[in-house]
N, C-alpha and C positions, 0 to 999 in steps of 0.2 A: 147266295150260296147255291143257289138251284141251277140259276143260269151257268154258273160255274161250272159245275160236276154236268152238266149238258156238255158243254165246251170240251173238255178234256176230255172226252168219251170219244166224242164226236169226233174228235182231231186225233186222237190217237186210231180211232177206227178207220178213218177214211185216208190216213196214211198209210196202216195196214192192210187197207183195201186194195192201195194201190198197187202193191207190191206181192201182196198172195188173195187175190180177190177169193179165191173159192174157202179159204181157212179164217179169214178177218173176224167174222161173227161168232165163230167159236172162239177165239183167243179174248174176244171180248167176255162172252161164256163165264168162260174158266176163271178171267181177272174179276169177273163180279162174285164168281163163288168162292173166291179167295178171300175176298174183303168182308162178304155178309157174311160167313165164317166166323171169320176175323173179327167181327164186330158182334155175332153172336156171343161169343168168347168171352168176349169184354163184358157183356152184359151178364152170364151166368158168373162171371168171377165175381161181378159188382152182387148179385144176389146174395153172395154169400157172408157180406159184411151186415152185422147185427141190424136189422130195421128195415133192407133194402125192400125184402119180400112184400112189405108193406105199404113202403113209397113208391113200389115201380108203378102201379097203375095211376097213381097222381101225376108220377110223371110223365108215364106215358099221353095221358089227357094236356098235361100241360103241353108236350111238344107237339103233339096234335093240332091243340089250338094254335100256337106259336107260330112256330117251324113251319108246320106245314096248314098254317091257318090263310087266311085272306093277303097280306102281307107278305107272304111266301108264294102268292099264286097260284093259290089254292080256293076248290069252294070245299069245304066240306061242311055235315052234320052229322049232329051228335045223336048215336039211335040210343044210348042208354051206355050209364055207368053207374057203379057200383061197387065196393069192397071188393067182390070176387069177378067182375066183369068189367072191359070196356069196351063198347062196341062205334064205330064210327064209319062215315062210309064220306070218301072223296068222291065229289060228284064233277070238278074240275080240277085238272092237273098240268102245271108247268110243263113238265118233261113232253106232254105232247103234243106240245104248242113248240117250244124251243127247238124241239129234234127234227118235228117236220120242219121249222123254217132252216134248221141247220143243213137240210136235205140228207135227214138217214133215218126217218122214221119207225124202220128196222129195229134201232137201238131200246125205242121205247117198253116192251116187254124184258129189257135186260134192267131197267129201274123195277120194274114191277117185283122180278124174281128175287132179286139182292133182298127186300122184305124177307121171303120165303127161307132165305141163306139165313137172316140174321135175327128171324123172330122162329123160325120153325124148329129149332132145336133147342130149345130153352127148357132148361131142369124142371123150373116149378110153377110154367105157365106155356098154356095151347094158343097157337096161333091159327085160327082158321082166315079161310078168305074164299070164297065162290069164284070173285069175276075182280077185273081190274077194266079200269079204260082204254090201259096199253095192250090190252088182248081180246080189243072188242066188246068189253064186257059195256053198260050203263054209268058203271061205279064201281069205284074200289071200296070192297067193303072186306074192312077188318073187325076182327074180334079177337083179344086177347082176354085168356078166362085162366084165376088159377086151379092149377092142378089140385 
């Protein structure tokens, strides 16, 4: 899945680059804050179904581990969860292995952000984040805490 959404980034970018080099990165931009939107969206609708409020942080743990566990290409650990917290920090990430070898390592902060689209606007849960890998940081360290 990872290698995937690398790919079509990547190839839609570097065709658009082709062709309007100095605008490509922003039309990239905007297609990311369209979809983590988008998928915020999704996610405050699903809240609002009796119980969600309750399973999102299990499930967020769960896709943590999953998704975006060892398996996915991922390193991460777990700093702490909780009923009203889950905190977890990526300490290795696909996207910035596959985008450098793809030659646009550029793109890599446009993964990072979509998070920020799609968890920072959430009804009845805070998304903090410090540093990411795709922006120099150590680790992506997230925290999702309800409100």
């Amino acid at each position: 899945m990872h290698w995937k959404q690398c790919c079509e980034r990547a190839a839609l970018y570097l065709t658009i680059k082709e062709y309007y080099p100095t605008t490509a990165y922003e039309w990239i931009e905007l297609s990311t804050k369209a979809y983590g939107e988008k998928t915020g969206a999704t996610i405050n609708k699903s809240l609002h179904i009796p119980g969600m409020k309750n399973a999102f942080l299990p499930i967020m743990k769960f896709i943590a581990g999953k998704i975006f566990g060892e398996k996915g290409g991922f390193q991460n650990n777990f700093v702490s969860y909780s009923k009203t917290e889950a905190r977890f920090d990526i300490l290795e990430c696909p996207y910035c292995k596959y985008l450098s070898e793809l030659g646009c390592p550029e793109l890599i902060a446009s993964f990072c952000q979509s998070d920020e689209y799609a968890y920072g606007n959430l009804e009845f849960f805070t998304f903090e984040r410090k540093q990411t890998l795709g922006t120099g940081g150590t680790k992506c360290d997230f925290c999702i805490k309800k409100k």
